[in-house]
PyMOL Python script that loads the backbone (N, CA, C, O; Angstrom):
from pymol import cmd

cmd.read_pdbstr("""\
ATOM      1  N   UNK A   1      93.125  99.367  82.019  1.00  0.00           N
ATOM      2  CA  UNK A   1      92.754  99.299  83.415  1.00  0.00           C
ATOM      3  C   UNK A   1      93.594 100.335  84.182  1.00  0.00           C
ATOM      4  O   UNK A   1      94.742  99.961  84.422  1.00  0.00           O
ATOM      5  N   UNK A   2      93.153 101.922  84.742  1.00  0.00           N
ATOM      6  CA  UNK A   2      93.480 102.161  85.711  1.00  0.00           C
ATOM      7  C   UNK A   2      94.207 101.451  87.116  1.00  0.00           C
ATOM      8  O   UNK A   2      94.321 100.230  87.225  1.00  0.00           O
ATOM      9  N   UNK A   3      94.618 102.303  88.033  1.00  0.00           N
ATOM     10  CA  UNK A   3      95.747 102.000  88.986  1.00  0.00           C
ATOM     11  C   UNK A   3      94.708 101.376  89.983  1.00  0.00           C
ATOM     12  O   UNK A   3      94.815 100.313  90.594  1.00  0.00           O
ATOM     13  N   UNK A   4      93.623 102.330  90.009  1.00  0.00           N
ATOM     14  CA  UNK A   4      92.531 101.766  91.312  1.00  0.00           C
ATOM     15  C   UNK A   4      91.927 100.626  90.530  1.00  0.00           C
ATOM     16  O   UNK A   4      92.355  99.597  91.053  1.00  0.00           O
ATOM     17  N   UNK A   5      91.050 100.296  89.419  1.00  0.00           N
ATOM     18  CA  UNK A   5      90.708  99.098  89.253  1.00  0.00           C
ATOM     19  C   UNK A   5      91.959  97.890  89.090  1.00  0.00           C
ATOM     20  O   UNK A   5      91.729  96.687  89.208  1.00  0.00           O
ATOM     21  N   UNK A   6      93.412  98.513  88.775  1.00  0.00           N
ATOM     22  CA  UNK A   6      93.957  97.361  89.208  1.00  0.00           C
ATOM     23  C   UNK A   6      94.032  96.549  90.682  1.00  0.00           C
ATOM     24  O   UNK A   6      93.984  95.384  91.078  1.00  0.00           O
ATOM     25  N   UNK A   7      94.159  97.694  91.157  1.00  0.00           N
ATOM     26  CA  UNK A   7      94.136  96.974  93.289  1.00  0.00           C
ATOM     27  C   UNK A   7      93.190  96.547  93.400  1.00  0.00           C
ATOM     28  O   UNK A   7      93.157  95.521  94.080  1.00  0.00           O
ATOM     29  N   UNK A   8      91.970  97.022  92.855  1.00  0.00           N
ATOM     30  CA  UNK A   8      90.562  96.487  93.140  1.00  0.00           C
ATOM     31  C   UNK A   8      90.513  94.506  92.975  1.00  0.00           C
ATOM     32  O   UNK A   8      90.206  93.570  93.713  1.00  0.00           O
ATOM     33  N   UNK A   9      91.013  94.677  91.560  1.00  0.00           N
ATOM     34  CA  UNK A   9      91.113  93.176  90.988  1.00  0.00           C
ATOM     35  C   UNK A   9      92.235  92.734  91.699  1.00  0.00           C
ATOM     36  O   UNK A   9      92.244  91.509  91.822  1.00  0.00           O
ATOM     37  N   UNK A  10      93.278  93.373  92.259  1.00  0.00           N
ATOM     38  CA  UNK A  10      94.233  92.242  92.778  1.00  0.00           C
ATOM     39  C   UNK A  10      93.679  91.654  94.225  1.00  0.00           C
ATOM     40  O   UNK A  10      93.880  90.483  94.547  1.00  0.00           O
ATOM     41  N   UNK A  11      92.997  92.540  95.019  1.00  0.00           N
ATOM     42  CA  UNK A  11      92.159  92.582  96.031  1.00  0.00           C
ATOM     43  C   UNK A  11      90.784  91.028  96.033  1.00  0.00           C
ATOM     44  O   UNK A  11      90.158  90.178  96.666  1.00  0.00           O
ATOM     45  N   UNK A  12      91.069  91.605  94.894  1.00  0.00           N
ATOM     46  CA  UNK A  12      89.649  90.229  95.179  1.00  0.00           C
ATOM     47  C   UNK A  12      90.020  88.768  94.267  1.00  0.00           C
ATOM     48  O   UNK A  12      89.219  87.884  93.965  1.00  0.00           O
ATOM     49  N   UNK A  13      91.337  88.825  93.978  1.00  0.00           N
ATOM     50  CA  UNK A  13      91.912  87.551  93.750  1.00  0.00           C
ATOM     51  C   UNK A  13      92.824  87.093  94.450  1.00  0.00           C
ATOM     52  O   UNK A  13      93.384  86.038  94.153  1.00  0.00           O
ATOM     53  N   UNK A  14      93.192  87.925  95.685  1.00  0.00           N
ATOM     54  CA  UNK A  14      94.016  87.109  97.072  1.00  0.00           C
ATOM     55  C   UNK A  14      93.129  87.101  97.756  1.00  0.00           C
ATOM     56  O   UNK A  14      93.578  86.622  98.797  1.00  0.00           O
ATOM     57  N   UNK A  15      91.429  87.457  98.000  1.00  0.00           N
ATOM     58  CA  UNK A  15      90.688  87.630  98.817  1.00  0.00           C
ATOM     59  C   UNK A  15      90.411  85.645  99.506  1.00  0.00           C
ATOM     60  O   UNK A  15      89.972  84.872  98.654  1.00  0.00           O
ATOM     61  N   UNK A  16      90.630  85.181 100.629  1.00  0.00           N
ATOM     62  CA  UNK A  16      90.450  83.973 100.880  1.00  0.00           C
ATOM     63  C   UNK A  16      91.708  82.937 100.374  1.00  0.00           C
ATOM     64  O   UNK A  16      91.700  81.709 100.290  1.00  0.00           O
ATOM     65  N   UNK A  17      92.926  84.036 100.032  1.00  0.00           N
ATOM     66  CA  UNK A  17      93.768  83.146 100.169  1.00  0.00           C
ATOM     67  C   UNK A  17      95.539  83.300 100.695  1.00  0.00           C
ATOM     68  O   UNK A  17      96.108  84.379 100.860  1.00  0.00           O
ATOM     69  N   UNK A  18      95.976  82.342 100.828  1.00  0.00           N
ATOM     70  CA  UNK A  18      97.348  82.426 101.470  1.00  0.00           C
ATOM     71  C   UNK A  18      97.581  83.967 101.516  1.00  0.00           C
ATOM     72  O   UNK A  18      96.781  84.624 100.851  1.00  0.00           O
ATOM     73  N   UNK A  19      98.585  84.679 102.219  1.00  0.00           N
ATOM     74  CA  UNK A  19      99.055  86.014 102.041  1.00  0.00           C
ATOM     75  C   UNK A  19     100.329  85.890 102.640  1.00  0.00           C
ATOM     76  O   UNK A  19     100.686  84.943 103.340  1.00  0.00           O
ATOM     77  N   UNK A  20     101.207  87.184 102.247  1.00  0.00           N
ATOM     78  CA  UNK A  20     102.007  87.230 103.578  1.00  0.00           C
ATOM     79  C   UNK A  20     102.205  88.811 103.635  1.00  0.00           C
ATOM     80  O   UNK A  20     102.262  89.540 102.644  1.00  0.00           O
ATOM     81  N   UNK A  21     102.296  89.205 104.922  1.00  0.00           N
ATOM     82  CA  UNK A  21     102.112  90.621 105.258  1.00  0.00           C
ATOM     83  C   UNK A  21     103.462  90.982 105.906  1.00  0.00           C
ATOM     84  O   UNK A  21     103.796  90.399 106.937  1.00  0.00           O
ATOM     85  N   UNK A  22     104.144  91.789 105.422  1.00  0.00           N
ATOM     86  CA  UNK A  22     105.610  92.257 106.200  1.00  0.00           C
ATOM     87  C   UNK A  22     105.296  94.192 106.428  1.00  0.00           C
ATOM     88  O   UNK A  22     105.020  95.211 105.795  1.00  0.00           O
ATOM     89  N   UNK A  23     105.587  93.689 107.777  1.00  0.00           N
ATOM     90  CA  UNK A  23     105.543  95.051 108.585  1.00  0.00           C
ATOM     91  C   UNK A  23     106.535  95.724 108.405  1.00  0.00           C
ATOM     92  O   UNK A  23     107.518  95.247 107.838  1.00  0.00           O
ATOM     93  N   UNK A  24     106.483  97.349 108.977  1.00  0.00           N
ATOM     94  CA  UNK A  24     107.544  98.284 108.693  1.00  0.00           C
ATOM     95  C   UNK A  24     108.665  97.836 109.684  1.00  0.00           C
ATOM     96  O   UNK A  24     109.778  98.355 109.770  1.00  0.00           O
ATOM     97  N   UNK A  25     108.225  96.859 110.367  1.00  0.00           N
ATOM     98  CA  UNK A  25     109.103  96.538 111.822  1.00  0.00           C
ATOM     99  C   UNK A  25     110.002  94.977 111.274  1.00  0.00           C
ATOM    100  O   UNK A  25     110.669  94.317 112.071  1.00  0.00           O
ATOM    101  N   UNK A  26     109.854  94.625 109.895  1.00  0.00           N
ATOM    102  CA  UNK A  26     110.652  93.489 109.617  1.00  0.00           C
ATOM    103  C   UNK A  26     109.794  92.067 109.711  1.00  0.00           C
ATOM    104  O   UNK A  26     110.007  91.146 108.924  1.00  0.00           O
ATOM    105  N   UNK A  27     108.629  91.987 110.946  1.00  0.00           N
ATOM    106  CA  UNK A  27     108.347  91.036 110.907  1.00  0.00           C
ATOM    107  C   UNK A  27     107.055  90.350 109.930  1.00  0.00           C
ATOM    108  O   UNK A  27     106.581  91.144 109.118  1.00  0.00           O
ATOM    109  N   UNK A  28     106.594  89.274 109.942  1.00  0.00           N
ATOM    110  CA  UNK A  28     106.260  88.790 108.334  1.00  0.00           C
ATOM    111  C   UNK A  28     104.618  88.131 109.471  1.00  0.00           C
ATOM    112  O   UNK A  28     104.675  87.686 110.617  1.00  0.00           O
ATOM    113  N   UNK A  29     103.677  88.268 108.818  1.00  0.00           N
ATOM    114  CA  UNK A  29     102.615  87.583 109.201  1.00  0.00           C
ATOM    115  C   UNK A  29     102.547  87.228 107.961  1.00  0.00           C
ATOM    116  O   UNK A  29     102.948  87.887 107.002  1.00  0.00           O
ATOM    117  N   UNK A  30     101.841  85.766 107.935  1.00  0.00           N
ATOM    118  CA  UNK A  30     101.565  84.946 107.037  1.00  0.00           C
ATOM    119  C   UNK A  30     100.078  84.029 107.569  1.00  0.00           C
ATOM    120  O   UNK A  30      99.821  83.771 108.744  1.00  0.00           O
ATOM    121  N   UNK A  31      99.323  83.686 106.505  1.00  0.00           N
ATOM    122  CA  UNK A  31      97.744  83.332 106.940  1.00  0.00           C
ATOM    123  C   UNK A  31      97.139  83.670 106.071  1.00  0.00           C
ATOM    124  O   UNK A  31      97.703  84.283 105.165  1.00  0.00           O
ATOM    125  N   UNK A  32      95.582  83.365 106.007  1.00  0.00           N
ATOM    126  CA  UNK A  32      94.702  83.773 104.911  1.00  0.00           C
ATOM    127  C   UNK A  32      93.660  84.469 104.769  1.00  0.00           C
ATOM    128  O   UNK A  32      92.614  84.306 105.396  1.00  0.00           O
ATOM    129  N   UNK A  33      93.900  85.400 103.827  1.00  0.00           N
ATOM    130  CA  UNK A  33      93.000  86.931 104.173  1.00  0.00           C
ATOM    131  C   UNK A  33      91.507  86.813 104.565  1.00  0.00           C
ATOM    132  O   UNK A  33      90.778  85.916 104.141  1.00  0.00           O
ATOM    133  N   UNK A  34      91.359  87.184 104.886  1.00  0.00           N
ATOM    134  CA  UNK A  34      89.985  87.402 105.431  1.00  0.00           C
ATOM    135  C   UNK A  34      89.245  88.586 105.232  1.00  0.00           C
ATOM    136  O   UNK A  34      88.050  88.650 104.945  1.00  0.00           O
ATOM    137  N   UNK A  35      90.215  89.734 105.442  1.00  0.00           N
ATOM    138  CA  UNK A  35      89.658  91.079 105.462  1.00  0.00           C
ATOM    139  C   UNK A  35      90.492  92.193 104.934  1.00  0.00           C
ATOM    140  O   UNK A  35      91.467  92.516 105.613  1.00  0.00           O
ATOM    141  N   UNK A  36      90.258  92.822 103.836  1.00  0.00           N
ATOM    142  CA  UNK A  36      91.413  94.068 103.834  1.00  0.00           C
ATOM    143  C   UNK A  36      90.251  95.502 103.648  1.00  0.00           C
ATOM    144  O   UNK A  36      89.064  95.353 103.358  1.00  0.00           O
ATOM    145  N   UNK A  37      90.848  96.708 103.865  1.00  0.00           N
ATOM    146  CA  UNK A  37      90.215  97.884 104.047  1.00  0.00           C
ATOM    147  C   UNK A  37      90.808  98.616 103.047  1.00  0.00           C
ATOM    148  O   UNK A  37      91.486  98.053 102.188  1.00  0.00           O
ATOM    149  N   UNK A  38      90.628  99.843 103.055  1.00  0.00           N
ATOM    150  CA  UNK A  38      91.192 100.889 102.304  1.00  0.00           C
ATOM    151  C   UNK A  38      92.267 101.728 103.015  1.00  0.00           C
ATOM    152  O   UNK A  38      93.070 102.591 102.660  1.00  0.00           O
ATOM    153  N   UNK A  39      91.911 101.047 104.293  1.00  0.00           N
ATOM    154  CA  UNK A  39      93.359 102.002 105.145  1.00  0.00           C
ATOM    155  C   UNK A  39      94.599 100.974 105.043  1.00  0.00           C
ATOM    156  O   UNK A  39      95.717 101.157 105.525  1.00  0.00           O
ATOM    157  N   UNK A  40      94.134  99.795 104.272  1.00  0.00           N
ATOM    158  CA  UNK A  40      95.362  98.048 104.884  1.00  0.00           C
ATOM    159  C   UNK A  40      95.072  98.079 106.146  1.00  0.00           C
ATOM    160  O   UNK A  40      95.857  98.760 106.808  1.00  0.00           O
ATOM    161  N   UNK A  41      94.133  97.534 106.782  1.00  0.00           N
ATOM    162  CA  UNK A  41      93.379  97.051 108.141  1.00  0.00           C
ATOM    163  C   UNK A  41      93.702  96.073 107.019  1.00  0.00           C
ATOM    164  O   UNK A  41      93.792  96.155 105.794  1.00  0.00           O
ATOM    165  N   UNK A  42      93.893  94.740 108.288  1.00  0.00           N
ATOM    166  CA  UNK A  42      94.294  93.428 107.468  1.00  0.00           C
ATOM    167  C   UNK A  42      93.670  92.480 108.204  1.00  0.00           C
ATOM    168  O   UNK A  42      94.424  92.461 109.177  1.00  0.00           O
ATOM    169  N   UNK A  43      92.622  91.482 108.490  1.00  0.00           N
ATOM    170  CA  UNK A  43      92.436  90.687 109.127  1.00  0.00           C
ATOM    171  C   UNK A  43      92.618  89.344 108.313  1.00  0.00           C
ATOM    172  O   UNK A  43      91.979  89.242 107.266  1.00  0.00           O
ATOM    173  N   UNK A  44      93.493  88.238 108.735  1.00  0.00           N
ATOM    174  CA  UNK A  44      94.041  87.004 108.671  1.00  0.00           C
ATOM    175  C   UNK A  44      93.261  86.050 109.320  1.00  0.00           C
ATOM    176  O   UNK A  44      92.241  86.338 109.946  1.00  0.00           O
ATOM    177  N   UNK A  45      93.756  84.798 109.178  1.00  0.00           N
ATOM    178  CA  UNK A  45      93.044  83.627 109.499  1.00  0.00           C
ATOM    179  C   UNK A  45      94.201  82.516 109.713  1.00  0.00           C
ATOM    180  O   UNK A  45      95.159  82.598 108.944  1.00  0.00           O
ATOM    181  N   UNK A  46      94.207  81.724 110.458  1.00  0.00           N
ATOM    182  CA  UNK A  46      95.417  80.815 110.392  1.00  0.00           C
ATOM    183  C   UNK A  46      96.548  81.180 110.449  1.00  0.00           C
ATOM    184  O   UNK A  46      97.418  80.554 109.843  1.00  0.00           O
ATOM    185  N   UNK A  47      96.853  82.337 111.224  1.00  0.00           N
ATOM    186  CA  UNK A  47      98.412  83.337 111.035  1.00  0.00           C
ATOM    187  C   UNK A  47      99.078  82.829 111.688  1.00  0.00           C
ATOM    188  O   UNK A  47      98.745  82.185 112.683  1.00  0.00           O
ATOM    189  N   UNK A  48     100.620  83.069 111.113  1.00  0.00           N
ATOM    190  CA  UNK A  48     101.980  82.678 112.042  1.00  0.00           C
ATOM    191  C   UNK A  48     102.677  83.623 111.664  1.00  0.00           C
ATOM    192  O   UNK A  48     102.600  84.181 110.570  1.00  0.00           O
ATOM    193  N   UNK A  49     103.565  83.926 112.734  1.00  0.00           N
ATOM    194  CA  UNK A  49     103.979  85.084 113.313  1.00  0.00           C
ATOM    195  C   UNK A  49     105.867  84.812 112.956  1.00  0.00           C
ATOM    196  O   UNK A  49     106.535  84.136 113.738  1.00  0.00           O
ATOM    197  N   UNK A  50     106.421  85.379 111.838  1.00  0.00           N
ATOM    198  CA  UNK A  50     107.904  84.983 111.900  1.00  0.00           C
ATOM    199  C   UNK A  50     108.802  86.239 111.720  1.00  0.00           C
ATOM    200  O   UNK A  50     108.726  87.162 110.909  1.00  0.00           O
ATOM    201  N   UNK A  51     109.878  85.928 112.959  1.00  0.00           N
ATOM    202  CA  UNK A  51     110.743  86.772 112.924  1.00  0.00           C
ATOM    203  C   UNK A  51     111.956  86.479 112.571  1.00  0.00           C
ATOM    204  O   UNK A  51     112.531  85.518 113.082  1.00  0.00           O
ATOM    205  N   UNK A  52     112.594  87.330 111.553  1.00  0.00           N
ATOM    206  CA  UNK A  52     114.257  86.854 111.052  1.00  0.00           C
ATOM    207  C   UNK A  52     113.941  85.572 110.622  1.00  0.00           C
ATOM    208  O   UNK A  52     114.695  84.674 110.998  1.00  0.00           O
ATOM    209  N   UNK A  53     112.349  85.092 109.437  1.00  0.00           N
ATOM    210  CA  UNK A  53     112.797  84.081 109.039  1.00  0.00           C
ATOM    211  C   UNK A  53     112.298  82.690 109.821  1.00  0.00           C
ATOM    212  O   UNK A  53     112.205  81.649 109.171  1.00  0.00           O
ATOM    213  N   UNK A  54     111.939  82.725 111.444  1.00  0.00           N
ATOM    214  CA  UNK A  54     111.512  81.850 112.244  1.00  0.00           C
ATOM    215  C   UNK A  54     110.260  81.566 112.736  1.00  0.00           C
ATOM    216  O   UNK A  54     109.823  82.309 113.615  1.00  0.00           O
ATOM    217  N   UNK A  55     109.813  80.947 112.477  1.00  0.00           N
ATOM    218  CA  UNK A  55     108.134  80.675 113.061  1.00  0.00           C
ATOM    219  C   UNK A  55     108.259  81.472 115.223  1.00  0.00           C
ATOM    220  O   UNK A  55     109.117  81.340 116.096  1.00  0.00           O
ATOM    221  N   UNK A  56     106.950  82.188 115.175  1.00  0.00           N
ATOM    222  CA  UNK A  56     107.333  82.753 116.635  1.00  0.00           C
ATOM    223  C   UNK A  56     106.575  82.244 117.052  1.00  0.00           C
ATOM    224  O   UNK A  56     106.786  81.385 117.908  1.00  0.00           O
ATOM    225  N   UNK A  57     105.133  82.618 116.545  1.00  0.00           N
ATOM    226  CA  UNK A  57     103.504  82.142 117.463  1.00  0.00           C
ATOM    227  C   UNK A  57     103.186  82.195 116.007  1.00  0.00           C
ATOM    228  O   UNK A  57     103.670  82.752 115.022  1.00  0.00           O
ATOM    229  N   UNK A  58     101.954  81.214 116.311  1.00  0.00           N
ATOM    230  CA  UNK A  58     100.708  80.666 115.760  1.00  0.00           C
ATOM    231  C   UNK A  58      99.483  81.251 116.331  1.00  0.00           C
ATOM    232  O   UNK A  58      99.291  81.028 117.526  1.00  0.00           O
ATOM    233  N   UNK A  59      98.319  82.207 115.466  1.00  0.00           N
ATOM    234  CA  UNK A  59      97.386  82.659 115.894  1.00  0.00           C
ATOM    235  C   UNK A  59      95.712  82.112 115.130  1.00  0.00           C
ATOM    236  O   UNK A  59      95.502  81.787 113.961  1.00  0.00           O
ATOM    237  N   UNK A  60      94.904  82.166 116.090  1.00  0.00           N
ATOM    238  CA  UNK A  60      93.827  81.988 115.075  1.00  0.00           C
ATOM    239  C   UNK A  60      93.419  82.688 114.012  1.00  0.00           C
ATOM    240  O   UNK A  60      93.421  82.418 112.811  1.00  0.00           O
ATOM    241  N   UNK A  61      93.008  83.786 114.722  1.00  0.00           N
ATOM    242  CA  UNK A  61      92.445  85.049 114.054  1.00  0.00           C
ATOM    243  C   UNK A  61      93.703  86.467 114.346  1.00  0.00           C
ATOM    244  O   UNK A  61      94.341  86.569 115.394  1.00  0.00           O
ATOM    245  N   UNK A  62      93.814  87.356 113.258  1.00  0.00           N
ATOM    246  CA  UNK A  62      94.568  88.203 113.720  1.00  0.00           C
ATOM    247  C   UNK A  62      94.508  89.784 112.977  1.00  0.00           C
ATOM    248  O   UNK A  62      94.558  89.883 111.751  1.00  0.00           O
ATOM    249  N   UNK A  63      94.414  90.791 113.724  1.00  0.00           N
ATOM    250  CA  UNK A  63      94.128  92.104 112.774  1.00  0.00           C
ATOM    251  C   UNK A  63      95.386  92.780 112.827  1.00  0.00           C
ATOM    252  O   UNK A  63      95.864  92.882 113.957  1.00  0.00           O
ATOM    253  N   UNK A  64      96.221  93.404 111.612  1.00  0.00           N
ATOM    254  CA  UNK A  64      97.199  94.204 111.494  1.00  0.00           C
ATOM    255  C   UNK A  64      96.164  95.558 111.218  1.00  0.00           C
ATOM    256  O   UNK A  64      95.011  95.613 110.788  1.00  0.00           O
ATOM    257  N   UNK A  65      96.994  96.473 111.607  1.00  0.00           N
ATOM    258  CA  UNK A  65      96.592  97.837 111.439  1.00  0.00           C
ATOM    259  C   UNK A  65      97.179  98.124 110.078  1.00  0.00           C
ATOM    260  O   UNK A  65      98.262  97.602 109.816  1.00  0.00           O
ATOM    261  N   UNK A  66      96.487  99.032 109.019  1.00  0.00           N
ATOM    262  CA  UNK A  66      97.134  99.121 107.933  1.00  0.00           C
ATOM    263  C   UNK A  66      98.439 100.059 107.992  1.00  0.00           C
ATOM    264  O   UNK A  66      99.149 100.089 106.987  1.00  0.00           O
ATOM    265  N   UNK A  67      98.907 101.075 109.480  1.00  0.00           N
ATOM    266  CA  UNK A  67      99.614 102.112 109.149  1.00  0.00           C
ATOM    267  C   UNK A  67     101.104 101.118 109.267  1.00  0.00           C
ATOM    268  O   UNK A  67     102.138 101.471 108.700  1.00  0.00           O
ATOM    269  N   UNK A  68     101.017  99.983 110.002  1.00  0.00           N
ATOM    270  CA  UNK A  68     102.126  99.284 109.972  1.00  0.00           C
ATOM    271  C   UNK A  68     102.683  98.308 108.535  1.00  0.00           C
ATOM    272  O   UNK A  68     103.635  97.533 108.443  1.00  0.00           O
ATOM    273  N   UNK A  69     102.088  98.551 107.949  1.00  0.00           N
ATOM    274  CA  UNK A  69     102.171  97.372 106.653  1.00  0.00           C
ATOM    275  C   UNK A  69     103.121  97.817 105.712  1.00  0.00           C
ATOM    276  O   UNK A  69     102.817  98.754 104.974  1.00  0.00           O
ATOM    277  N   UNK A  70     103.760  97.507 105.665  1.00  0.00           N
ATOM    278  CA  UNK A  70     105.022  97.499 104.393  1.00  0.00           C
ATOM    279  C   UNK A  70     104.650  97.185 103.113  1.00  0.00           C
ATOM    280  O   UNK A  70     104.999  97.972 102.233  1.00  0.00           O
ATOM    281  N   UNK A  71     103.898  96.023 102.750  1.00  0.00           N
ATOM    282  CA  UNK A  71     103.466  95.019 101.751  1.00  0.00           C
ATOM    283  C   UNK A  71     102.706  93.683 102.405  1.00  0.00           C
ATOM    284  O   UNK A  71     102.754  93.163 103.520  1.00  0.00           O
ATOM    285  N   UNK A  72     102.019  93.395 101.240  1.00  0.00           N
ATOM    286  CA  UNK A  72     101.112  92.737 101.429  1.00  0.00           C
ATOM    287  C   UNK A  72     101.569  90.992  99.946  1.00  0.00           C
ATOM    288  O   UNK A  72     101.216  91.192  98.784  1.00  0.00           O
ATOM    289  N   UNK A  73     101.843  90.453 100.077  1.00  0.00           N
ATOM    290  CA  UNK A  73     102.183  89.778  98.859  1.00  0.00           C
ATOM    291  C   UNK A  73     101.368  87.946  98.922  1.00  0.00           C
ATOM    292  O   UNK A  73     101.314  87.205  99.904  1.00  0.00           O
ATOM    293  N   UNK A  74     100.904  87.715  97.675  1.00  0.00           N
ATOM    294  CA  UNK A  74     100.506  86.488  97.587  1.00  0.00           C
ATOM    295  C   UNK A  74     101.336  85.310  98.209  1.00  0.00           C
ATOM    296  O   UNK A  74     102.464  85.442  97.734  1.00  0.00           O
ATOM    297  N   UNK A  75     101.317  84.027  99.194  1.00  0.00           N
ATOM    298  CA  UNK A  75     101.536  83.489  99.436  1.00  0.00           C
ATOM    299  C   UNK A  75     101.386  82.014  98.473  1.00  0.00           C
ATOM    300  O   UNK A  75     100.218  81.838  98.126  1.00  0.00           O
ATOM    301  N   UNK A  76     102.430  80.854  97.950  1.00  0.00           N
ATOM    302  CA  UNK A  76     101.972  79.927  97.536  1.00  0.00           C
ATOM    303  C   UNK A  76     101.594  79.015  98.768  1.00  0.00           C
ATOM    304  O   UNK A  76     102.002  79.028  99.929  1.00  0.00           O
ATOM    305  N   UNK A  77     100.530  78.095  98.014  1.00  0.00           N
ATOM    306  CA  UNK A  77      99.914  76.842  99.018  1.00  0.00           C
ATOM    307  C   UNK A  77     101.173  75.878  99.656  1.00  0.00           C
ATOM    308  O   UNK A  77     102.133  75.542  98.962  1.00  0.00           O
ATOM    309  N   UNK A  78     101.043  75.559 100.825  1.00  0.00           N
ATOM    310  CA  UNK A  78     101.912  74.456 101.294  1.00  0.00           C
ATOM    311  C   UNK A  78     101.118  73.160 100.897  1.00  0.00           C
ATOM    312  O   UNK A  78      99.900  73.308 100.800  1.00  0.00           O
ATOM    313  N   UNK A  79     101.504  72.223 100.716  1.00  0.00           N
ATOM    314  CA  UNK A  79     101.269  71.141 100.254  1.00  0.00           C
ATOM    315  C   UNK A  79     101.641  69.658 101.433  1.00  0.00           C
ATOM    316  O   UNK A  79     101.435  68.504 101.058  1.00  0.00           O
TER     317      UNK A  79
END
""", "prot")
cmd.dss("prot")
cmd.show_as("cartoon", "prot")
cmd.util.cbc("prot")
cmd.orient("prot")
């Protein structure tokens, strides 16, 4: 498996679920994917917003721009 069919497949096995997204700016969105692009345009679902670690805001819906994205990493389920 190539580098692009690997993202491809990792892409569509976080697709609809937990994530967490850390910006170049430190802070961490967390929520469940909804949408990713080829630029990392990121649209979330159920997002919360934490800084240094702390819950800030709670959003419904939410779009990161991909030029801000640091990483993108699987989230486990809260229970």
């Amino acid at each position: 498996m190539n580098r692009k069919e690997a993202l491809s497949s990792f892409i569509q096995q976080i697709h609809a679920r937990p994530v967490v997204v850390k910006l170049n700016s430190g802070v961490d969105y967390r929520g469940v994917l909804a949408c990713l692009d080829g630029y990392m345009n990121i649209a979330l679902e159920q997002t919360e917003e934490y800084v240094n670690g702390q819950l800030k805001n709670k959003f419904g819906d939410a779009f990161i721009r991909g030029n801000n994205v640091l990483y993108i990493s699987t989230q486990k389920r809260r229970i």
